[in-house]
NUGU-70072 format. One record per residue (C-alpha): x negated, y negated, z negated; residue number from 1. Coordinates in pm, 1 decimal, m for minus. Layout:
N
+----------+----------+----------+-----+
:       xx :       yy :       zz : num :
+----------+----------+----------+-----+
:        X :        Y :        Z : NUM :
...
+----------+----------+----------+-----+
***
This chain:
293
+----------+----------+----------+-----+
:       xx :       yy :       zz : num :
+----------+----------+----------+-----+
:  m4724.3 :    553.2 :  m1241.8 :   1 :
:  m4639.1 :    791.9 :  m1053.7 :   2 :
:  m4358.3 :    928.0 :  m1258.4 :   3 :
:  m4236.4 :    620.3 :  m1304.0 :   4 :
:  m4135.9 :    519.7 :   m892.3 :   5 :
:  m4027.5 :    881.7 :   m864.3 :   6 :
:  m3751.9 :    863.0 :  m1173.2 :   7 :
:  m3523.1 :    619.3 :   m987.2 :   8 :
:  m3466.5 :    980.5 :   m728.0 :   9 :
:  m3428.4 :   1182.1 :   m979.9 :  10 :
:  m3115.1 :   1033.5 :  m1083.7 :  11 :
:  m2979.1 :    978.3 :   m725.1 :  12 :
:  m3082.9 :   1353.3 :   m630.9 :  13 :
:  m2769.3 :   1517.5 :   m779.9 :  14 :
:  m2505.3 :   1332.9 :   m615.3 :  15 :
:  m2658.6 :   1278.2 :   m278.2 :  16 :
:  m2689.5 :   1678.8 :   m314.2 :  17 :
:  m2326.9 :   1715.5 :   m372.6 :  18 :
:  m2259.0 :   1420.3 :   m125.6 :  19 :
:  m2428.8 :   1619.0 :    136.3 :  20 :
:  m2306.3 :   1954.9 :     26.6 :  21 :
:  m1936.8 :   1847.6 :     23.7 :  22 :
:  m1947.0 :   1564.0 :    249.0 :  23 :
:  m2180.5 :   1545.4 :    544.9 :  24 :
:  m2206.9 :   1909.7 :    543.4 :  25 :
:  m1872.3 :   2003.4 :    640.5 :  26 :
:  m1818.1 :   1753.1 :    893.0 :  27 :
:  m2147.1 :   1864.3 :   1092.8 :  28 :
:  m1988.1 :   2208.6 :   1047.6 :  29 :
:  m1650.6 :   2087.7 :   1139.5 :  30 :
:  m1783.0 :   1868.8 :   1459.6 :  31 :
:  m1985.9 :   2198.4 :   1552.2 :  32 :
:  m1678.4 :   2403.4 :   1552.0 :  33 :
:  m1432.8 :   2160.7 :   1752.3 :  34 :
:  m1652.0 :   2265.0 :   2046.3 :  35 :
:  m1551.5 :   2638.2 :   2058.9 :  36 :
:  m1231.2 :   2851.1 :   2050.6 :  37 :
:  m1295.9 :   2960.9 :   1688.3 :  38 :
:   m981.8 :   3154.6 :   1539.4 :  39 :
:   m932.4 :   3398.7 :   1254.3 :  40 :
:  m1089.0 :   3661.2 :   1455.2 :  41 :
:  m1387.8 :   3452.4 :   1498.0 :  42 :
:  m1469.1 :   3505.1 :   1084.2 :  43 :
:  m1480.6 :   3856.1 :   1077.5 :  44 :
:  m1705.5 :   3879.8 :   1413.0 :  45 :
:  m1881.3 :   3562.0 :   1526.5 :  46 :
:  m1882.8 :   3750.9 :   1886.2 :  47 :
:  m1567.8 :   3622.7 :   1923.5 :  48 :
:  m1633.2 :   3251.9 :   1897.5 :  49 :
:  m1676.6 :   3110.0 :   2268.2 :  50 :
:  m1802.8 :   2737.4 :   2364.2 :  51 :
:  m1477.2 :   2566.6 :   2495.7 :  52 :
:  m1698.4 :   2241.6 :   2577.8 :  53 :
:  m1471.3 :   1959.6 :   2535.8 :  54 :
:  m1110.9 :   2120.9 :   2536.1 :  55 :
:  m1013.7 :   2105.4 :   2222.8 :  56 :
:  m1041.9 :   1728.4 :   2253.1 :  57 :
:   m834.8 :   1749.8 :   2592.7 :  58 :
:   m554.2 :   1925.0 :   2466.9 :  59 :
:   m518.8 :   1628.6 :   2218.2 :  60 :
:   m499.6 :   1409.4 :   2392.0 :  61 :
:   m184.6 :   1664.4 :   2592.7 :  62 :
:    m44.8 :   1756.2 :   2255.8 :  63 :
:    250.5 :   1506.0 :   2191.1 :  64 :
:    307.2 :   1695.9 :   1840.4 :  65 :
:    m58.2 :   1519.1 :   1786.1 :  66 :
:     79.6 :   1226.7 :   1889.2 :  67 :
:    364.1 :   1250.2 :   1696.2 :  68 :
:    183.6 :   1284.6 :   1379.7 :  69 :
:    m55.3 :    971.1 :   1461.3 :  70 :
:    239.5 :    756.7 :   1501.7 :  71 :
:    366.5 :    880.6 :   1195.7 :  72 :
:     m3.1 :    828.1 :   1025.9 :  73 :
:     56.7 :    475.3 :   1172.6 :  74 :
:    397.2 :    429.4 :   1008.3 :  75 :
:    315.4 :    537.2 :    732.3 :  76 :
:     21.0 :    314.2 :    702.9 :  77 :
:    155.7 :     15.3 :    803.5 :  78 :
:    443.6 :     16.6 :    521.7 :  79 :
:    244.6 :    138.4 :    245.0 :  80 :
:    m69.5 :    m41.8 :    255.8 :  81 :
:    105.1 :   m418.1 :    220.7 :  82 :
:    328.4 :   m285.7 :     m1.6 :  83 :
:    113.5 :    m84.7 :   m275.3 :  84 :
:   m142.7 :   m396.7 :   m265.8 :  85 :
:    106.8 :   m637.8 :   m316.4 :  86 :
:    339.7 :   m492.4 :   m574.3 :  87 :
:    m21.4 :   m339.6 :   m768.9 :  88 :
:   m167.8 :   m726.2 :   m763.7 :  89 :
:    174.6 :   m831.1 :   m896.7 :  90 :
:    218.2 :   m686.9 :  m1139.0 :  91 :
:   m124.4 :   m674.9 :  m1265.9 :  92 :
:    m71.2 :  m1054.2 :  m1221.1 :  93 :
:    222.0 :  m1024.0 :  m1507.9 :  94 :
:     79.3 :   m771.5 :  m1733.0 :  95 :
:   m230.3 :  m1026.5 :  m1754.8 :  96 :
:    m20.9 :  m1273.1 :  m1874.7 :  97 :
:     19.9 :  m1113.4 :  m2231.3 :  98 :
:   m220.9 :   m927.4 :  m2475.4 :  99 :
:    105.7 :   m836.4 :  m2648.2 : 100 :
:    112.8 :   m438.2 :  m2776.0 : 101 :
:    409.4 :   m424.2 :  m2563.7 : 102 :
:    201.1 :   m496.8 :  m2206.7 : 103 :
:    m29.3 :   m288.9 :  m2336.6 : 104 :
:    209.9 :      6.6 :  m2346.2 : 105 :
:    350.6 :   m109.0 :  m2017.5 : 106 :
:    m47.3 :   m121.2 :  m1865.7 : 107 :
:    m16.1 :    281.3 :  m1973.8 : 108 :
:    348.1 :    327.6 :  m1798.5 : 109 :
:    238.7 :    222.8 :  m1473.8 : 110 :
:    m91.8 :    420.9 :  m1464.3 : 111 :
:    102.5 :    758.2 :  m1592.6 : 112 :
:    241.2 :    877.7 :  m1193.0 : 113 :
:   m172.3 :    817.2 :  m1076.8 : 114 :
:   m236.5 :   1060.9 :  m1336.8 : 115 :
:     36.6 :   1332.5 :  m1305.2 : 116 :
:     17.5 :   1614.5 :  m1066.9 : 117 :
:    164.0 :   1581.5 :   m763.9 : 118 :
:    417.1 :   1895.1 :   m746.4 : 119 :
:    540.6 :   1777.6 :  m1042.0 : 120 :
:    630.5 :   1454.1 :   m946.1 : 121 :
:    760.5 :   1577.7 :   m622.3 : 122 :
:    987.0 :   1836.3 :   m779.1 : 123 :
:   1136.0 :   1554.5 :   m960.0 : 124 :
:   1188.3 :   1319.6 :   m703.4 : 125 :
:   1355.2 :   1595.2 :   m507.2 : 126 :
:   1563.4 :   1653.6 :   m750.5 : 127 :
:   1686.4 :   1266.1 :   m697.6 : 128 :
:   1674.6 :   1292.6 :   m336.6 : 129 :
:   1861.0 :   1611.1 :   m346.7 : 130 :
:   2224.9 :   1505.3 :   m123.0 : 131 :
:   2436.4 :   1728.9 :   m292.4 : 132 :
:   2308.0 :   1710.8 :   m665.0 : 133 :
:   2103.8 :   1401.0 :   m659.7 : 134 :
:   2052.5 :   1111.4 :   m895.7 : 135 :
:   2087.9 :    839.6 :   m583.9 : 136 :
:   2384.5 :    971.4 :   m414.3 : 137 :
:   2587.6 :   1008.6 :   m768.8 : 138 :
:   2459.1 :    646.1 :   m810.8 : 139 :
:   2603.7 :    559.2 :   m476.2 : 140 :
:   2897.0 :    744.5 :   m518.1 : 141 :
:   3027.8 :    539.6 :   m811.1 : 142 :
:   3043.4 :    278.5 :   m536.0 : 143 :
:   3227.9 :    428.8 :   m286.4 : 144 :
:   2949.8 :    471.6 :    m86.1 : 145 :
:   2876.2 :    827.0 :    107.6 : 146 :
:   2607.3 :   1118.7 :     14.0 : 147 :
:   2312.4 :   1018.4 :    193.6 : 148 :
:   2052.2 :   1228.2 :    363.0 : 149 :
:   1714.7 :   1117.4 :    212.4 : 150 :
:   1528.9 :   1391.4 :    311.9 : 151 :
:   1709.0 :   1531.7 :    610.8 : 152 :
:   1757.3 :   1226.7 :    809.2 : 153 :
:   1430.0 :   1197.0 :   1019.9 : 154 :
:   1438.1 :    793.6 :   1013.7 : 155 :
:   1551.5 :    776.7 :    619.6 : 156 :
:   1295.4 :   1098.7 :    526.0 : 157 :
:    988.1 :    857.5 :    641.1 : 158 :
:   1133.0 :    599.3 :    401.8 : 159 :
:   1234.6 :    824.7 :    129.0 : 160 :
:    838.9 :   1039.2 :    155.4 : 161 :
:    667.8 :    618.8 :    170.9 : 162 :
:    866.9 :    525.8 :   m119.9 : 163 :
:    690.6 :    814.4 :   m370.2 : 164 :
:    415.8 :    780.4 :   m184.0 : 165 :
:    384.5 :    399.9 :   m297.6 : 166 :
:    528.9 :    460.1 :   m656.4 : 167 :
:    282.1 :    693.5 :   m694.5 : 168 :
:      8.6 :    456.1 :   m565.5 : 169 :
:     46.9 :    142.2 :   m716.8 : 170 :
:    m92.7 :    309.7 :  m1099.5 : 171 :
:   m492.7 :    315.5 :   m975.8 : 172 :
:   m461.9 :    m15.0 :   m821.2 : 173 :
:   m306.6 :   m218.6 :  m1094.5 : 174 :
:   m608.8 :   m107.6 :  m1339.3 : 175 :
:   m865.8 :   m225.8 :  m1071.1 : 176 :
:   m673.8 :   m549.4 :  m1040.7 : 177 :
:   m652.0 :   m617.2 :  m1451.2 : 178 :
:   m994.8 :   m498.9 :  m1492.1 : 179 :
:  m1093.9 :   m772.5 :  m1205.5 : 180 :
:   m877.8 :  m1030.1 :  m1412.4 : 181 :
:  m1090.9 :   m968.8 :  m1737.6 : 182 :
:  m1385.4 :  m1138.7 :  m1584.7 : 183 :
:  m1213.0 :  m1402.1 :  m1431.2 : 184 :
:  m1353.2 :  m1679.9 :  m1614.3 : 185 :
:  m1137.6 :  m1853.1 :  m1890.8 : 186 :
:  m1257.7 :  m2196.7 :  m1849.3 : 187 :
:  m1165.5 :  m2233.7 :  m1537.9 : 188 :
:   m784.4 :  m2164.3 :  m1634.9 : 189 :
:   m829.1 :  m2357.3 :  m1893.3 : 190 :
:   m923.1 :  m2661.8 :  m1670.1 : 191 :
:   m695.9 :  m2644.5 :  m1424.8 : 192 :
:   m444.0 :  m2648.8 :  m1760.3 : 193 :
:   m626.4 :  m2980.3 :  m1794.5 : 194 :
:   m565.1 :  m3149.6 :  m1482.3 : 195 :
:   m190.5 :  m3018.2 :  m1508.6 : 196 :
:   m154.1 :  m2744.1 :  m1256.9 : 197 :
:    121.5 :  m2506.3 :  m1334.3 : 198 :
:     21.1 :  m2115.7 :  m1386.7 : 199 :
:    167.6 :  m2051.3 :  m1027.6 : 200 :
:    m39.6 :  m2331.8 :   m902.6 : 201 :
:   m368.6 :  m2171.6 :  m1109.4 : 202 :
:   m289.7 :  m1820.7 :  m1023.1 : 203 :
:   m282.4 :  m1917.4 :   m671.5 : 204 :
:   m540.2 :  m2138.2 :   m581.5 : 205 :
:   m825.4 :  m1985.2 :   m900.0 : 206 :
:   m673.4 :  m1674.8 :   m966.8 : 207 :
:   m603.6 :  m1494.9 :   m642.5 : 208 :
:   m975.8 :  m1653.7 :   m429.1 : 209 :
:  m1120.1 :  m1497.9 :   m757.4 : 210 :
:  m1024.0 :  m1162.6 :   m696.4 : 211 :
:  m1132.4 :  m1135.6 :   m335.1 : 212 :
:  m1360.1 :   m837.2 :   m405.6 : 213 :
:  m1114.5 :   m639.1 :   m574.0 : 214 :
:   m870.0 :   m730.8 :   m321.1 : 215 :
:  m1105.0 :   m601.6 :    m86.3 : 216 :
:  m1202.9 :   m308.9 :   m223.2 : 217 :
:   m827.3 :   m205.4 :   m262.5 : 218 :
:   m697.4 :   m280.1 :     86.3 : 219 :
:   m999.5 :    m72.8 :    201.7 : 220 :
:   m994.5 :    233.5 :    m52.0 : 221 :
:   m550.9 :    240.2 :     21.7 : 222 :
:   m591.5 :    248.8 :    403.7 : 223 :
:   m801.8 :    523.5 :    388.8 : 224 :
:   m584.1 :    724.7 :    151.8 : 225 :
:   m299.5 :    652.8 :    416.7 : 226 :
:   m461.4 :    729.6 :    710.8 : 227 :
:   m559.4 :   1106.6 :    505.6 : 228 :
:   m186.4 :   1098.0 :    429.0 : 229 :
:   m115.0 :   1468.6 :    330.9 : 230 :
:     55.0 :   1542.8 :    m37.1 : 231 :
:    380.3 :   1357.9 :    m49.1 : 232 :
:    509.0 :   1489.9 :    286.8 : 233 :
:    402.4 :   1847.9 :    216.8 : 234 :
:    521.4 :   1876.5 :   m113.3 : 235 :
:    913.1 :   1711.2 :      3.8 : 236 :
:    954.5 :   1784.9 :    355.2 : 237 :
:    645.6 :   2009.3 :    472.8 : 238 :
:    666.4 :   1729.8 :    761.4 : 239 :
:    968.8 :   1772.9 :    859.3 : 240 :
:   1232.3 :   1706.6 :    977.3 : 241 :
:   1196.1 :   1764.9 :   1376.5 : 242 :
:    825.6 :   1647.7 :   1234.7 : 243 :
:    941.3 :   1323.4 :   1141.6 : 244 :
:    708.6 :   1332.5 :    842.5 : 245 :
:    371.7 :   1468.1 :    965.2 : 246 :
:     79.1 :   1279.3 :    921.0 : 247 :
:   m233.4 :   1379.8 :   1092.6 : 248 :
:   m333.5 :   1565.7 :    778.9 : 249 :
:    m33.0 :   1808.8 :    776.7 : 250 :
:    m51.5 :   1852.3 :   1145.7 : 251 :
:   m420.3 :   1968.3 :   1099.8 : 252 :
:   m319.7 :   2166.4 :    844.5 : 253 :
:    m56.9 :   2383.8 :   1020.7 : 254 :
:   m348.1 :   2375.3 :   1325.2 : 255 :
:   m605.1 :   2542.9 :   1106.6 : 256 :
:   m426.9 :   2702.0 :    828.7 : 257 :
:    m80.0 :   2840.6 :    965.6 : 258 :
:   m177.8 :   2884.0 :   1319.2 : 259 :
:   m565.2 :   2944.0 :   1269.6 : 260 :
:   m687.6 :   2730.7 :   1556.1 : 261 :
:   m946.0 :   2663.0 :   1374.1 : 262 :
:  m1144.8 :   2456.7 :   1702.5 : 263 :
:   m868.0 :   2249.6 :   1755.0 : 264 :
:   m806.2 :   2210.9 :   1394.1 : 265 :
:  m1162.3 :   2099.4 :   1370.5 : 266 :
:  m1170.8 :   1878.3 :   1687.7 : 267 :
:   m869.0 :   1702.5 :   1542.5 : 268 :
:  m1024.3 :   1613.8 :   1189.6 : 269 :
:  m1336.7 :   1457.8 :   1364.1 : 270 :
:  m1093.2 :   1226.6 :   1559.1 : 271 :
:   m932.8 :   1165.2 :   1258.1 : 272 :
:  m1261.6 :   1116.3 :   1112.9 : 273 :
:  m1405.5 :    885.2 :   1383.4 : 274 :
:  m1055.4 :    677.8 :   1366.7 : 275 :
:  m1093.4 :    598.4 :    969.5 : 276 :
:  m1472.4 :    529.9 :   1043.5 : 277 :
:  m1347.5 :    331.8 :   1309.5 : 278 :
:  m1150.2 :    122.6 :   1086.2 : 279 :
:  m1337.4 :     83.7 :    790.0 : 280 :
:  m1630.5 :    m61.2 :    969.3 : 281 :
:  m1369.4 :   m379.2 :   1141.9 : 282 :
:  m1280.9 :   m420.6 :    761.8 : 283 :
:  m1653.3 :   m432.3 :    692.2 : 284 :
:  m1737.7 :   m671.8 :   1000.3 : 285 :
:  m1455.4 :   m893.4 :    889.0 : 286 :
:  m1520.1 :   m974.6 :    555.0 : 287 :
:  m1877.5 :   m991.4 :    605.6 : 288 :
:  m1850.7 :  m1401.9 :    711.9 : 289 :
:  m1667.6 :  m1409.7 :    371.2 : 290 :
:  m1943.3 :  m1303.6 :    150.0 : 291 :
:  m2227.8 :  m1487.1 :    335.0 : 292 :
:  m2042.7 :  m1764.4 :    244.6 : 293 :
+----------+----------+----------+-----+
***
């Protein structure tokens, strides 16, 4: 009997260990670290690690390079959430509408950039970005139309880093949203068929209230991976330029890694920590009306 309530832990024991091991761990050690002055020197001798109290967190809030990069987080955010839940649902929407060996091949297309490595795909969009040598501008230029600066321009460079950004995105998303249309029951299609709704009409008024979980579960899961915004940006423009591309994740990067401020490196991911927290618990409180009903 005993055996028996204890087996349920047994299979939970592994990944809470690696939950807490690469999860909970490092934050405690991270939020224990944002309190002192720790800096390469402080590895090699621990004597050199001093309590700095709550400056770290002060010269945040002074540093307008930090605020910089959290309006940039905030950009960046704002244009790619809508956009990668939107375009993912829609076209999941139309690749649902066909068990055709052709959508299935398509269903593969779309998921391929979620799968391929990220240098990769930035080395080739650079390549089309590129002003001199680029696909885009030899595009434009059979126009008429000038070389344009993708990448250097600090306005056009947020656009230009978003746009792969969301490209890139959209793959994971559409296969949540067609596996969420599989068990969207058929006879309620079929019904509304019946009474003579139109497929817009069904889509919208069955469909879509049918997939508010996935929906859900989407809009949360993308605004996190925006506010951690890190690879696109670092791979193209390294944040630039004059910083016009640095999320919150680059700029603790350079912090802790380039500059080895490791304390204010550390007291920034906690805010960055406490700010996704933050967020994902309104989400939470919002849609919890939703589900009691």
């Amino acid at each position: 009997m005993r055996t028996a309530k204890l087996t349920p832990y047994a299979f939970v024991t592994p990944a809470m260990v690696l939950l807490i091991a690469f999860g909970v761990l490092p934050l405690i050690v991270a939020l224990a670290v944002s309190f002192t002055d720790m800096d390469i020197s402080g590895l090699a001798n621990w004597s050199n690690v001093e309590f700095a109290g709550l400056d770290n967190y002060e010269r945040l809030v002074a540093d307008l390079d930090f605020w910089q990069a959290f309006g940039n987080t905030v950009f960046f955010a704002v244009i790619g959430v809508p956009t990668v839940v939107l375009v993912s649902l829609g076209v999941a929407l139309l690749l649902a509408r066909s068990e055709a060996r052709f959508y299935r091949a398509l269903r593969s297309f779309y998921f391929i950039p979620a799968i391929t490595g990220i240098v990769a795909i930035s080395l080739v969009w650079g390549y089309l970005y590129n002003t001199q040598f680029g696909l885009f501008n030899w595009l434009l230029s059979l126009v008429g139309v000038p070389p344009v600066q993708w990448l250097s321009d600090p306005l056009l460079a947020k656009f230009s880093v978003a746009f792969v950004a969301i490209w890139r995105g959209t793959g994971l998303n559409i296969i949540i949203f067609l596996a969420a249309l599989q068990g969207v029951p058929k006879e309620y299609t079929e019904a509304a068929a019946l009474d003579g709704a139109g497929s817009w009409r069904t889509t919208r008024s069955i469909v879509i209230p049918l997939l508010r979980f996935a929906i859900f579960f989407v809009t949360v899961t993308t605004i996190i991976a925006w506010l951690q915004f890190f690879d696109e940006p670092f791979v193209l423009t390294d944040g630039g330029p004059l910083g016009a591309t640095t999320s919150m994740s680059i700029f603790l990067y350079k912090e802790g890694f380039r500059l080895n401020q490791f304390g204010y490196a550390s007291a920034g991911s906690v805010v960055l920590f406490v700010i996704i927290a933050l967020v994902t618990v309104l989400q939470l409180r919002l849609r919890r009306p939703d589900v009691e009903y």
